[in-house]
Backbone bond lengths (Angstrom), bond angles and torsions (degrees), N, CA, C in turn:
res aa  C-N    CA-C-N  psi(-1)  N-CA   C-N-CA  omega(-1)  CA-C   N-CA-C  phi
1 X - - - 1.458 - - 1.524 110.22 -
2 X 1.474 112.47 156.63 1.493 111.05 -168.81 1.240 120.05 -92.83
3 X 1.731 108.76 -19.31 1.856 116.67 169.95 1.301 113.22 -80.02
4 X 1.523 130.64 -0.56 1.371 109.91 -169.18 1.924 99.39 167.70
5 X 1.288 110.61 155.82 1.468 123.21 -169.33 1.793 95.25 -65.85
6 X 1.296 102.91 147.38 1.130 102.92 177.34 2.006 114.74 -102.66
7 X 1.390 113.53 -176.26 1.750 105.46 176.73 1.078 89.91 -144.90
8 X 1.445 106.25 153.10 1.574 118.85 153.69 1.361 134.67 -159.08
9 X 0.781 126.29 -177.96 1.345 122.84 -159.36 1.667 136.46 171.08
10 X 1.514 112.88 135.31 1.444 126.50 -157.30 1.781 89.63 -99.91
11 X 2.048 100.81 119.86 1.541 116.80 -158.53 1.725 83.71 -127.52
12 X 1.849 116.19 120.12 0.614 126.03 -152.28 1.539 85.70 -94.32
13 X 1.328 150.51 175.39 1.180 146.12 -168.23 2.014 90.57 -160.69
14 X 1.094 109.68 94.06 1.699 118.27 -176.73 1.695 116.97 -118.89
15 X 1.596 116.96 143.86 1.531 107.52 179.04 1.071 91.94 173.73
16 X 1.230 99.85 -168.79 2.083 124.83 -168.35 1.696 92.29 -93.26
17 X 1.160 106.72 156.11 1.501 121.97 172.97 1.337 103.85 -62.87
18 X 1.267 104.81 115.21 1.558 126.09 151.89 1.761 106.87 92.32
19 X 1.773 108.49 31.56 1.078 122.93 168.60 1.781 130.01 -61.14
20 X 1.558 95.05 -20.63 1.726 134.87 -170.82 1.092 99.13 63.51
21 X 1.478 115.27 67.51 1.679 126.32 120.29 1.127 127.90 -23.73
22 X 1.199 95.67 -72.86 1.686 111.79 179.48 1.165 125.21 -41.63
23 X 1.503 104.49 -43.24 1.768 112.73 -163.92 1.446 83.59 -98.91
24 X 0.924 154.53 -13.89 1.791 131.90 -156.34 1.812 79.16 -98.80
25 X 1.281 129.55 -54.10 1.392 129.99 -166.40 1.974 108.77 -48.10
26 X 1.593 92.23 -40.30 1.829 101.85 176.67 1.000 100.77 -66.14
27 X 1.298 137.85 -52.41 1.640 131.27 -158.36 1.307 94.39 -66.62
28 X 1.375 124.48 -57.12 1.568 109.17 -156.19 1.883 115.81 -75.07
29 X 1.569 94.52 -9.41 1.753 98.16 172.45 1.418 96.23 -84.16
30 X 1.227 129.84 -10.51 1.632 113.34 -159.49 1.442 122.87 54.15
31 X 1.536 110.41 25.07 1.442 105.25 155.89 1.360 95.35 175.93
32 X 1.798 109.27 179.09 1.331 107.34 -136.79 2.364 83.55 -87.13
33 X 1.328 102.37 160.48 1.433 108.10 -173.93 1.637 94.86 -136.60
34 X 1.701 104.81 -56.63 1.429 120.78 166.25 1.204 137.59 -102.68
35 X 1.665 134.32 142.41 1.406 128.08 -176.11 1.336 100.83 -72.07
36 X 1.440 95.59 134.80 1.398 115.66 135.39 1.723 154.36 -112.14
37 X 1.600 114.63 139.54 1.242 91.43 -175.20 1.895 90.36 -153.46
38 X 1.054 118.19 144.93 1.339 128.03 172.63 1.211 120.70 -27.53
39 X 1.681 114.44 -30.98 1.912 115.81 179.88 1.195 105.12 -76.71
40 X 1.429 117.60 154.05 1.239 129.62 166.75 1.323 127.85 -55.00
41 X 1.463 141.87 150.03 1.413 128.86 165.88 1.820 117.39 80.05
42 X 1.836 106.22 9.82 1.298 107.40 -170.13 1.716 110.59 -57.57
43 X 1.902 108.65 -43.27 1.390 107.60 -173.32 1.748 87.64 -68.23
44 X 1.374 98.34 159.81 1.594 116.08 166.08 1.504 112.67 -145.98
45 X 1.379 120.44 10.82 1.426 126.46 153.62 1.447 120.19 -165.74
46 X 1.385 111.90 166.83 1.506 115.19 -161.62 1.865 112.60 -63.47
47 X 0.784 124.44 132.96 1.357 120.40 -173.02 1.980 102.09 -134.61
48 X 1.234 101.46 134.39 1.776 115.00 -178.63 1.177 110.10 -104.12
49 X 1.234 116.21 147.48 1.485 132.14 -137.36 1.464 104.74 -149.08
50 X 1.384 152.22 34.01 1.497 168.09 174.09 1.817 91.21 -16.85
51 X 1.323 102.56 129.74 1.248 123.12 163.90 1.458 111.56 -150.53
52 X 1.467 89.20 143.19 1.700 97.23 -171.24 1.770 95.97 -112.94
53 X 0.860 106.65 134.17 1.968 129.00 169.38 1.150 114.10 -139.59
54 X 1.844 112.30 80.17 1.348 112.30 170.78 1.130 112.79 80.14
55 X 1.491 137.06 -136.00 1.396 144.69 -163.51 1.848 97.27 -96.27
56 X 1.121 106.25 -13.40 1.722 112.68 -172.89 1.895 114.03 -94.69
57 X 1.137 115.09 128.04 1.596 117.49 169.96 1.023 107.08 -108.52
58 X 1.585 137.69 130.31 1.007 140.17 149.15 1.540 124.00 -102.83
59 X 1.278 71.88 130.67 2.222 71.34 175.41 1.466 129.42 -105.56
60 X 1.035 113.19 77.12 1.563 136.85 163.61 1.552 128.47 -21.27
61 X 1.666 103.94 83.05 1.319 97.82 -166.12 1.418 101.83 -101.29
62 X 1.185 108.73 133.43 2.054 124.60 -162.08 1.897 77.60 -109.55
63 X 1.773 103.72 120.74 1.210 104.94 159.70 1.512 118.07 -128.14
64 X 1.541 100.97 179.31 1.964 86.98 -175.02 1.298 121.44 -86.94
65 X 1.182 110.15 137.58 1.362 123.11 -179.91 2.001 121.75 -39.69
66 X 1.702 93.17 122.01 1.423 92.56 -157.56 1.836 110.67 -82.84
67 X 1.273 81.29 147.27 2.484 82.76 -163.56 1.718 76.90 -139.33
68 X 1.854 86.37 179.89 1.541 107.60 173.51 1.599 112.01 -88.13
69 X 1.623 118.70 117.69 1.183 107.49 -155.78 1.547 110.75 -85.90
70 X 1.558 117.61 147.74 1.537 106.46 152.82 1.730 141.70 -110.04
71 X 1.011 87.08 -41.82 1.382 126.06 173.84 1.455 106.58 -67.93
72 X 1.685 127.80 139.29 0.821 141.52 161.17 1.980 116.68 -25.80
73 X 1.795 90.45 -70.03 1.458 110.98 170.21 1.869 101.44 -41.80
74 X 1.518 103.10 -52.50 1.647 92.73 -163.33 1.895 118.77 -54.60
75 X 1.485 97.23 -48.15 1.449 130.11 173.79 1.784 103.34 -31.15
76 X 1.532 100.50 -65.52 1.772 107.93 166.99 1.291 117.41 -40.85
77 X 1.069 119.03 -59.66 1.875 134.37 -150.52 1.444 86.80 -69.39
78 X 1.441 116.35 -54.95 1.423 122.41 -177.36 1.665 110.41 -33.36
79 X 1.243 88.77 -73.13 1.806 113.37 -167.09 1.689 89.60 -51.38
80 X 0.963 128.72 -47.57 1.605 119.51 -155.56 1.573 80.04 -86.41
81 X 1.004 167.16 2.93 1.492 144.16 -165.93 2.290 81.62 -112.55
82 X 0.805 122.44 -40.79 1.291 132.59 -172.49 1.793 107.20 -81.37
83 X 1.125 120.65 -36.96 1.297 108.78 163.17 1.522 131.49 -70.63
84 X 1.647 97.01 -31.00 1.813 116.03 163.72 1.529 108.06 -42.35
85 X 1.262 107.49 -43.26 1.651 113.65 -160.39 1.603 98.93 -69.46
86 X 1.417 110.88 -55.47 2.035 127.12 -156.51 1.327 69.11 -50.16
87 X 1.696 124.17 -86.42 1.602 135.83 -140.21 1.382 134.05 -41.93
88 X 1.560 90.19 -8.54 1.862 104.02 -173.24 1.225 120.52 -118.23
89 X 1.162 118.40 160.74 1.627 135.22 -148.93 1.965 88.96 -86.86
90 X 0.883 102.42 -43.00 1.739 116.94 166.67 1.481 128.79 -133.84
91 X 1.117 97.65 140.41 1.672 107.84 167.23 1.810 111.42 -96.35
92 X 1.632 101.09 148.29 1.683 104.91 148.17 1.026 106.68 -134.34
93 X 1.350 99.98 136.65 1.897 106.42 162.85 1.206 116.01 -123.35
94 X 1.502 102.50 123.73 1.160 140.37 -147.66 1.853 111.73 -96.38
95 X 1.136 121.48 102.43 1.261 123.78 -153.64 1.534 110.03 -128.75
96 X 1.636 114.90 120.43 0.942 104.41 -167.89 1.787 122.32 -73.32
97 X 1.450 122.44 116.77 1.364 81.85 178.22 1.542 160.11 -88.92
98 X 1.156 80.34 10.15 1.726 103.37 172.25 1.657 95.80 -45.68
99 X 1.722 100.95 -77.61 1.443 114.91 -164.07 1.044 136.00 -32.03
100 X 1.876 102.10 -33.11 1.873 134.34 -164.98 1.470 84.97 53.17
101 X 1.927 80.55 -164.80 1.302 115.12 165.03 2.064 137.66 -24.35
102 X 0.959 91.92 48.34 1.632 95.03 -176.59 1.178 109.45 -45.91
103 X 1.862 111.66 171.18 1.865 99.80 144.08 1.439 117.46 -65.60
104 X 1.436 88.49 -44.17 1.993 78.57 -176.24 1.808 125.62 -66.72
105 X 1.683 110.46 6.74 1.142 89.01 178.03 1.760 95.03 -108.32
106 X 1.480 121.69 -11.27 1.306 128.87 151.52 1.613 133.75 -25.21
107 X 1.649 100.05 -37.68 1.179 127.58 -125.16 1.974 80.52 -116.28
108 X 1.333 114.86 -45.36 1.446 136.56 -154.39 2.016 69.46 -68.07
109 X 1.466 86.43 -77.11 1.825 101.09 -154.54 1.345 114.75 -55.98
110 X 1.462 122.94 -14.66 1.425 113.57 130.54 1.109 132.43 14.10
111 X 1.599 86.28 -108.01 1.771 122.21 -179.68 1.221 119.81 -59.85
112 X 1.791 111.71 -24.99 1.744 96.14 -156.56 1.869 80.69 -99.26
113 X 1.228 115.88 -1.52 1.879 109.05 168.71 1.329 119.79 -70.83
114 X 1.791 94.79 -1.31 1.991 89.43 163.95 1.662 99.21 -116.34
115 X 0.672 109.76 52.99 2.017 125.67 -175.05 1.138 114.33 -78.53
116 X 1.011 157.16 -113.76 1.370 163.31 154.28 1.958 99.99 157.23
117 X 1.389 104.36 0.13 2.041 99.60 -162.19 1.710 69.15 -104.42
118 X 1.561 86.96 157.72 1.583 88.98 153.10 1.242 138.18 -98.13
119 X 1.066 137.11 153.55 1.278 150.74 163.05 1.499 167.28 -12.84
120 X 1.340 162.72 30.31 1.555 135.39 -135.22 1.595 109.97 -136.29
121 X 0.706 88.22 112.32 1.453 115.80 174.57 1.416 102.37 -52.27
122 X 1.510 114.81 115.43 1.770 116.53 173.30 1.515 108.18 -136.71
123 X 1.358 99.13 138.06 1.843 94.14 -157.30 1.677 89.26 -110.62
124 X 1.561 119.40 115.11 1.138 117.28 -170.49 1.569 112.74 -70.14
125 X 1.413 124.14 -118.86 1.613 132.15 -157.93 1.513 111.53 -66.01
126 X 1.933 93.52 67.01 1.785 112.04 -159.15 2.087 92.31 -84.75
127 X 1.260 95.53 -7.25 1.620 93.74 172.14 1.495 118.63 -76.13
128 X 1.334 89.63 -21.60 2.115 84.95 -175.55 1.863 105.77 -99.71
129 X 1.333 116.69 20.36 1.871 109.41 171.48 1.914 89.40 -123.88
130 X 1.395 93.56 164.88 1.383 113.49 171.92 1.678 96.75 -70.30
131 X 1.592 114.93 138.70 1.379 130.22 159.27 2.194 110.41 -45.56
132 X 1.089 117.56 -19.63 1.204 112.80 -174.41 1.298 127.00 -108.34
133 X 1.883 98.29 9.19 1.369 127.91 166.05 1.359 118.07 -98.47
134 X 1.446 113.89 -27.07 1.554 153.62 165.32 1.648 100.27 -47.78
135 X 1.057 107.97 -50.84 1.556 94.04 -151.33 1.865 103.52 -84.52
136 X 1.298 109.86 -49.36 1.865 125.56 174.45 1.193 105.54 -51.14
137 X 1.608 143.55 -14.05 1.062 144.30 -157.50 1.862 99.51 -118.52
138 X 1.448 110.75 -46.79 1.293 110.83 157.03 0.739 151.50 -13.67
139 X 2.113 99.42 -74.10 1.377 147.35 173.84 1.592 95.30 -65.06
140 X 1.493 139.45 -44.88 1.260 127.09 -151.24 2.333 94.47 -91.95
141 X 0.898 85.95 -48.44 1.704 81.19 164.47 1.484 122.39 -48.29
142 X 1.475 108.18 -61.42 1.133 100.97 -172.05 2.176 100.90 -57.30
143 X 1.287 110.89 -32.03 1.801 104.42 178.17 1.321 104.66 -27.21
144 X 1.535 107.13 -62.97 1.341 119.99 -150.39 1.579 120.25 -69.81
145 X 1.451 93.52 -37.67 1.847 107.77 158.74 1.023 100.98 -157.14
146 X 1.724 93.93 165.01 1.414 126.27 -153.39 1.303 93.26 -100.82
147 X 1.858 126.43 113.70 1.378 128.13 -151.19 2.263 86.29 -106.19
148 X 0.768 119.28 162.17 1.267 124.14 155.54 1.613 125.01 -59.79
149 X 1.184 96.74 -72.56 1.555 131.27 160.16 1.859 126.03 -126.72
150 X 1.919 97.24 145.09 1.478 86.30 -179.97 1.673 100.70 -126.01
151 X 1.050 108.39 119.82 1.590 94.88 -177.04 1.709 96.79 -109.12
152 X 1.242 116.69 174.22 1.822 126.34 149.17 1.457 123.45 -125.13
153 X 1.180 87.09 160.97 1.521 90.29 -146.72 1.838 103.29 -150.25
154 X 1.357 120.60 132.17 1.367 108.56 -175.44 2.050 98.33 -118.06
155 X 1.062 102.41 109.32 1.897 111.95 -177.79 1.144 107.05 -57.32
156 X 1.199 122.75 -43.93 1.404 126.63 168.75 1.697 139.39 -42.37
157 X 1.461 88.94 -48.51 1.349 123.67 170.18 1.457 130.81 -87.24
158 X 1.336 102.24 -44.77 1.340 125.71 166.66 1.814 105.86 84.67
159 X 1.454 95.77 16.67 1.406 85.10 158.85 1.609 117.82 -71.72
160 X 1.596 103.08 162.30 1.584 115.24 179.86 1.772 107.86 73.13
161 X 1.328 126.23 -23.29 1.189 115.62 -169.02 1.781 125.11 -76.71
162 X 1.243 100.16 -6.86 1.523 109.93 172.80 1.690 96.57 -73.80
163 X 1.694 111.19 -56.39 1.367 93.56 -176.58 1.606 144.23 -51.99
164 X 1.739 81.37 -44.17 2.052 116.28 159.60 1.954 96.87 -37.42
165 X 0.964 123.54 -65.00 1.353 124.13 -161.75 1.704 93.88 -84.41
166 X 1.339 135.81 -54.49 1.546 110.57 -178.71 1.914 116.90 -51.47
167 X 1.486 118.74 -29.28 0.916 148.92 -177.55 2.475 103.79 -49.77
168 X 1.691 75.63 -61.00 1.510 97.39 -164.06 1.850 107.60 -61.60
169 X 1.574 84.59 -46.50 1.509 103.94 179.96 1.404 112.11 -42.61
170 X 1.721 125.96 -74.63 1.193 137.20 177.45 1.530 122.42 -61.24
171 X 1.588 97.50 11.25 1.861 110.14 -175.37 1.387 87.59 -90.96
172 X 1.410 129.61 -110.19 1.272 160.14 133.17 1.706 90.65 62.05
173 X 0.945 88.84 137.87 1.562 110.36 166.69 1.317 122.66 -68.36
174 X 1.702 114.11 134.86 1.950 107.30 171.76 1.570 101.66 -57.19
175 X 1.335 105.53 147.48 1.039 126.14 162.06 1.398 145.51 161.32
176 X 1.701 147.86 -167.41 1.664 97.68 -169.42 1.562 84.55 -105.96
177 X 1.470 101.73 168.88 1.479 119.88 171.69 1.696 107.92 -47.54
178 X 1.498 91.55 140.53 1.885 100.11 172.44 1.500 105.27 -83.74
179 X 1.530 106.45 -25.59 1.279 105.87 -164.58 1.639 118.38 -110.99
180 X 1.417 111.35 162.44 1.722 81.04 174.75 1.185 112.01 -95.31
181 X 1.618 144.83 158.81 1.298 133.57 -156.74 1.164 133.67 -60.59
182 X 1.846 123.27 -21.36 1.467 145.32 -165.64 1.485 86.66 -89.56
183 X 1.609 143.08 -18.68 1.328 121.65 -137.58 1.524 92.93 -93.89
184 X 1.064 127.06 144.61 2.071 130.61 172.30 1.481 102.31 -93.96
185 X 0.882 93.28 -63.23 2.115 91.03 -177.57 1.339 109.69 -145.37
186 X 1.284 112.85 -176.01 1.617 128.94 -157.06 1.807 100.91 -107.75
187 X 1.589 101.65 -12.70 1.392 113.31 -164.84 1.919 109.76 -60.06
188 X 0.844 119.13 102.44 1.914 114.46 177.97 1.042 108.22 -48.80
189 X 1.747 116.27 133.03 1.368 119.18 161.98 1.638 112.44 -18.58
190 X 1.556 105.01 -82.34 1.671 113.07 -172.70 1.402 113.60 -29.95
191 X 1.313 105.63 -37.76 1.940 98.68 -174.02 1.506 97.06 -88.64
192 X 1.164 102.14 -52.57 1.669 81.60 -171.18 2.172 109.81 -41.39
193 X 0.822 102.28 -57.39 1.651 110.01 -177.46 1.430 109.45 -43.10
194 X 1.429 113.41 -23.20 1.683 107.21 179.08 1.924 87.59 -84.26
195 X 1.618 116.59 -58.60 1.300 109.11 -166.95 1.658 127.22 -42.54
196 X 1.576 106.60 -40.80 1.823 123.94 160.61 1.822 94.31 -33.54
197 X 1.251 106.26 -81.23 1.904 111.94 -167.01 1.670 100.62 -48.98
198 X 1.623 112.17 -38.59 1.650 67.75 -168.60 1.887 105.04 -93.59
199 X 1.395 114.30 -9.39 1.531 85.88 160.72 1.519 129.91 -41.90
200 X 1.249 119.66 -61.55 1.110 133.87 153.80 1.884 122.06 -7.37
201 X 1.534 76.61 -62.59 1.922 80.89 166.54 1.742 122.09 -78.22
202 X 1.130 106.72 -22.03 1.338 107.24 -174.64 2.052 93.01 -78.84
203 X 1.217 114.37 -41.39 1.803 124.68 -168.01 1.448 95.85 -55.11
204 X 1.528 117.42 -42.45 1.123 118.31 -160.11 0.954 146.86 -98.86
205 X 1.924 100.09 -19.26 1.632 125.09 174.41 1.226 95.95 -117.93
206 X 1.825 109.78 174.33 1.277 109.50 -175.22 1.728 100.55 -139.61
207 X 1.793 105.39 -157.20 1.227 102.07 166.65 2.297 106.95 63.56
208 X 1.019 88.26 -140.98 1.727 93.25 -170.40 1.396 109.78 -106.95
209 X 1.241 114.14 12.14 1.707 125.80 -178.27 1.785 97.33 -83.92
210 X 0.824 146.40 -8.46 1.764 129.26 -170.63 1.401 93.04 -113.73
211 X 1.533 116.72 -39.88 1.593 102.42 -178.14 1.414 114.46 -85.70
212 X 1.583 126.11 21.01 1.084 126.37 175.45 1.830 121.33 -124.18
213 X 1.844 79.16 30.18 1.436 77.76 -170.33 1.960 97.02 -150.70
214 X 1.290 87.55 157.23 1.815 89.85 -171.28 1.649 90.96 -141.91
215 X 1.735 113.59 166.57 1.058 105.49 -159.17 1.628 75.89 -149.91
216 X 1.803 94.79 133.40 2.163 100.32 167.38 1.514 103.47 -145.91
217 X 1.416 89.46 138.05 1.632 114.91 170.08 0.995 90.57 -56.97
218 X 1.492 106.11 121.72 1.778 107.64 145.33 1.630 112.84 -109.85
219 X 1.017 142.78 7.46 1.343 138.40 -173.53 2.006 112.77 -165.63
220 X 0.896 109.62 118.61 1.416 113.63 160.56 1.353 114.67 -155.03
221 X 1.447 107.69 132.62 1.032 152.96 -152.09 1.755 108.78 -110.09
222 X 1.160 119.16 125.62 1.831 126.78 176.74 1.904 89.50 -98.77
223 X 0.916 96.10 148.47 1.315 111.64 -161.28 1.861 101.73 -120.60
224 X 1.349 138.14 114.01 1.441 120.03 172.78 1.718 120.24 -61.59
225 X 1.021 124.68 41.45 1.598 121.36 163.48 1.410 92.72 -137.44
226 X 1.320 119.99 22.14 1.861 108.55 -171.92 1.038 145.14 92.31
227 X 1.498 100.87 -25.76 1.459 95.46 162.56 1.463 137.03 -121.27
228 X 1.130 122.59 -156.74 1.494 110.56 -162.66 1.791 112.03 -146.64
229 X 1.788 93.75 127.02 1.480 102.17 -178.76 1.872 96.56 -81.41
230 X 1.454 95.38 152.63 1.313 114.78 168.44 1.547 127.33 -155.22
231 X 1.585 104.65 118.38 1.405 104.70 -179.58 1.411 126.21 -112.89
232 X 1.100 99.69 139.37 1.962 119.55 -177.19 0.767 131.59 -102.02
233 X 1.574 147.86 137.77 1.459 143.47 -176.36 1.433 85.24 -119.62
234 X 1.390 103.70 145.69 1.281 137.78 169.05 1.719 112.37 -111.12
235 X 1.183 95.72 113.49 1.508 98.33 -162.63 1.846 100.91 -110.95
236 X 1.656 117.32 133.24 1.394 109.31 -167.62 1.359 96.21 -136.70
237 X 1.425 120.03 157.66 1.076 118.43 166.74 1.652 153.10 -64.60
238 X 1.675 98.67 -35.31 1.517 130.54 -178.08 1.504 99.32 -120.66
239 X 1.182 128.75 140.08 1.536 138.70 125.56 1.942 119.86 9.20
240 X 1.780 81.08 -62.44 1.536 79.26 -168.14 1.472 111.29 -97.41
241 X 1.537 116.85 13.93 1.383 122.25 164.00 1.744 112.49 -66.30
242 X 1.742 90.56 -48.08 1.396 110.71 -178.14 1.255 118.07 -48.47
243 X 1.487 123.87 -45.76 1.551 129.80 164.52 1.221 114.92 -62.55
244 X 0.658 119.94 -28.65 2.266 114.71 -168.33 1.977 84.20 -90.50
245 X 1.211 137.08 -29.81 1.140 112.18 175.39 1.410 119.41 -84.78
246 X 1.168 112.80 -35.87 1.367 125.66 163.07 1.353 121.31 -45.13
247 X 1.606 131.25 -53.70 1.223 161.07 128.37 1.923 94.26 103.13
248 X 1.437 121.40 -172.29 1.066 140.19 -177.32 1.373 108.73 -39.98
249 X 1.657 116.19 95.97 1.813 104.90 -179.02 1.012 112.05 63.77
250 X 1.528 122.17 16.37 1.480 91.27 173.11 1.873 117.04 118.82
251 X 1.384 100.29 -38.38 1.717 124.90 -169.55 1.583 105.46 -31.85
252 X 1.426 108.37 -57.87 1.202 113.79 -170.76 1.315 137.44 -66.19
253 X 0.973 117.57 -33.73 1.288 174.85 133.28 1.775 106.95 2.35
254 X 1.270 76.86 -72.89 1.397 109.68 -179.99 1.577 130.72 -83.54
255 X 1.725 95.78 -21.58 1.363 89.77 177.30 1.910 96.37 -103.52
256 X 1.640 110.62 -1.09 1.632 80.09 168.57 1.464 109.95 -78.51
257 X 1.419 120.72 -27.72 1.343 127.95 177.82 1.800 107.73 -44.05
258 X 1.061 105.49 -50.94 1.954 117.62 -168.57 1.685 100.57 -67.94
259 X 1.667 116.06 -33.91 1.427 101.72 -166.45 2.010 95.83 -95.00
260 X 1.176 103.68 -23.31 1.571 111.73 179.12 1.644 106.27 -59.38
261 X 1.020 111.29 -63.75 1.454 109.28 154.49 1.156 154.52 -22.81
262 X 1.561 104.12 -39.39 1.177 119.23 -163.29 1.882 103.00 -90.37
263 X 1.353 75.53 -28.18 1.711 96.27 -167.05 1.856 102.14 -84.00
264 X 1.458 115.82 -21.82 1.408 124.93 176.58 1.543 92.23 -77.55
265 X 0.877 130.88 -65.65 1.634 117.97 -165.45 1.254 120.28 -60.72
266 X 1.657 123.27 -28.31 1.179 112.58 161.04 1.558 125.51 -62.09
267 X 1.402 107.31 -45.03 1.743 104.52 153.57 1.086 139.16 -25.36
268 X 1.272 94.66 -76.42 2.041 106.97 162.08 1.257 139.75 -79.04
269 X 1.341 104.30 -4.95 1.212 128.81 152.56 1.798 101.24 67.90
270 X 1.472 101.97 53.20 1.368 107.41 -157.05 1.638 105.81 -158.46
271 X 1.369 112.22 146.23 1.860 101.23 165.39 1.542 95.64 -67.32
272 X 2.132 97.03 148.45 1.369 113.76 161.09 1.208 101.51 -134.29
273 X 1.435 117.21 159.19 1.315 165.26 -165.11 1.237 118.91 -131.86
274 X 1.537 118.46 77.72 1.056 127.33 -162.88 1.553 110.43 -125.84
275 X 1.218 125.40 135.79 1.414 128.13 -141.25 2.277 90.65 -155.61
276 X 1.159 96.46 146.84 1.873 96.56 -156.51 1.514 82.20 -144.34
277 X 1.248 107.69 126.71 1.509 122.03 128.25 1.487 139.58 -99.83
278 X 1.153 123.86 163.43 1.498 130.65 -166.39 1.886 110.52 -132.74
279 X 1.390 113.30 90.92 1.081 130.92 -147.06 2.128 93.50 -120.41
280 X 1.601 105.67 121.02 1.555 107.58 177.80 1.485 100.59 -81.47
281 X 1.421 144.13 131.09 1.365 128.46 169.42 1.709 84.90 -143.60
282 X 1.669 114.62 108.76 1.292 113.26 174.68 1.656 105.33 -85.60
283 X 1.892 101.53 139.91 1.369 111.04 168.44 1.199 102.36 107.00
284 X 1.100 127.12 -12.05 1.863 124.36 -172.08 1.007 112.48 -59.22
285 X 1.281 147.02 -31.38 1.303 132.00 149.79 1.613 128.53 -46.94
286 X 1.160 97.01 -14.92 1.986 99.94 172.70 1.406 95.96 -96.89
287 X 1.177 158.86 -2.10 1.284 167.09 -148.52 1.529 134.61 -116.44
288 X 1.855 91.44 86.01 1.632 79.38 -145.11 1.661 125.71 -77.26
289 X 1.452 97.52 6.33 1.853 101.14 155.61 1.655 125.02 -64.03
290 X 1.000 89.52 -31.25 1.491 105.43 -176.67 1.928 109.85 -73.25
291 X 1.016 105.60 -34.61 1.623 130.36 -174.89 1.638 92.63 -60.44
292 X 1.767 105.63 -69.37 1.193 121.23 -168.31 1.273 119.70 -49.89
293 X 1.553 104.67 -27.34 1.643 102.24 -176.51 1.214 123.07 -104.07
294 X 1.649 108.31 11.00 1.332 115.96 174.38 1.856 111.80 -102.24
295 X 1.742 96.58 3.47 0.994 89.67 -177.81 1.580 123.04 117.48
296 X 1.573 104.08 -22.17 1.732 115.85 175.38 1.536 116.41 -80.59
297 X 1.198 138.98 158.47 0.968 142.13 140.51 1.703 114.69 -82.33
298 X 0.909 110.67 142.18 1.826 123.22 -166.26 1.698 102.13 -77.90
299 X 1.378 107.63 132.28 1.744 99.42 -162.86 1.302 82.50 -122.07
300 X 1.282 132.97 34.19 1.642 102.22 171.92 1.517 117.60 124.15
């Protein structure tokens, strides 16, 4: 910028599954970057999130919510939610406060007490507990580590987040932008378009059917009137996963396709042509091609 040095900086965004990562990272881009959906474990890799505040960029990395891993797939999600943290100029960990003190948020502050980045403690959906539940819960975090800053903040609401971002802005290191200013995230069309479908699947099915299923562009197409066909495989584990997504004739099927859609064109701000298959491939979560193209690096 031409009035003054600019800052920036890679803001690690860390927590327990279903802390609203996801949604606190959307609110502060002002639009959607990451899925959301009420189940746990929806993000499954690090995704950047560009926000501009003034002379300051921050880049908002939304990672997946950290659990005890089993699964190949889990092992990944893990590692990438933990490499988000090393790589950035700051961390937040993002804590729900309804929940308090979990193991898993026990478990987080652990690890990040051999950290070397710093810190801030942000107490998410601090609008739905009494303030005098707020404060003992605070005080007992901050015991456990030594936070920089603790603000609250409701993602939902979007209270506290003007401050969260005046806060972030004047954190951040001088330096020039990574990004160029128009850019929202790092996320590729193609993936994002698989991530749209599987919200959709996670909104729509329940039980162990959404975490047993991953979804990849294999084809898109620019279209000469503007818009753009795009096709997806829906990849499941069991037979009878494949039916409950598929559902009655087809129903289901079809209506994640209609709401996936609906929600892609507002994105791209464009007609889509979006076309889904429903493909059984057991083990794909141990599979580390499959990992790679969703976006993981293979941890093992």
């Amino acid at each position: 910028m031409e009035n003054g040095p600019t800052r920036c900086g890679i803001v690690a965004v860390v927590g327990a599954p279903n802390a609203g990562k996801s949604t606190l990272v959307n609110r502060l881009a002002g639009t959607k970057v990451s899925i959301v959906s009420p189940k746990p474990q929806t993000t499954r890799f690090r995704i950047r999130a560009v926000v501009m505040q003034g002379p300051s960029q921050l880049v908002l990395t939304d990672t997946p919510g950290i659990f005890a891993p089993r699964r190949r797939l889990d092992r990944a999600m893990v590692a990438a939610a933990w490499e988000g943290a090393q790589d950035a100029d700051l961390a937040l960990l993002i804590v729900d406060a309804r929940a308090g003190m979990t193991e898993a948020v026990q478990s987080i502050i652990s690890v990040l007490k051999r950290s070397k980045v710093p810190i801030w403690l942000v107490l998410n959906k601090s609008d739905l507990i009494d303030t005098k539940r707020l404060l003992p819960l605070t005080a007992s975090l901050n015991e456990q580590l030594s936070f920089e800053e603790t603000l609250m903040v409701s993602a939902e609401t979007g209270d506290g987040l003007d401050r969260l971002l005046e806060k972030l802005a004047a954190r951040v290191p001088y330096g020039p932008w990574l990004f160029p200013e128009d850019e929202l995230s790092d996320l590729p069309d193609r993936m994002l378009a698989a991530e749209i479908v599987r919200e959709q699947i996670l909104r729509q099915t329940h039980e162990e059917v959404p975490h047993h299923t991953t979804v990849e562009t294999e084809a898109w197409q620019e279209r000469q009137d503007g818009s753009v066909r795009i096709d997806c495989t829906i990849y499941v584990g069991r037979a009878s996963q494949k039916a409950i997504i598929i559902g009655d004739g087809g129903a289901r099927v079809k209506e994640i396709g209609r709401r996936a859609r609906g929600e892609l064109e507002k994105l791209l701000e464009r007609r889509v042509h979006l076309f889904l298959n429903v493909k059984e491939r057991q083990g794909w979560d141990e599979e580390r091609a499959r990992l790679r193209a969703i976006g993981l690096d293979d941890a093992g």
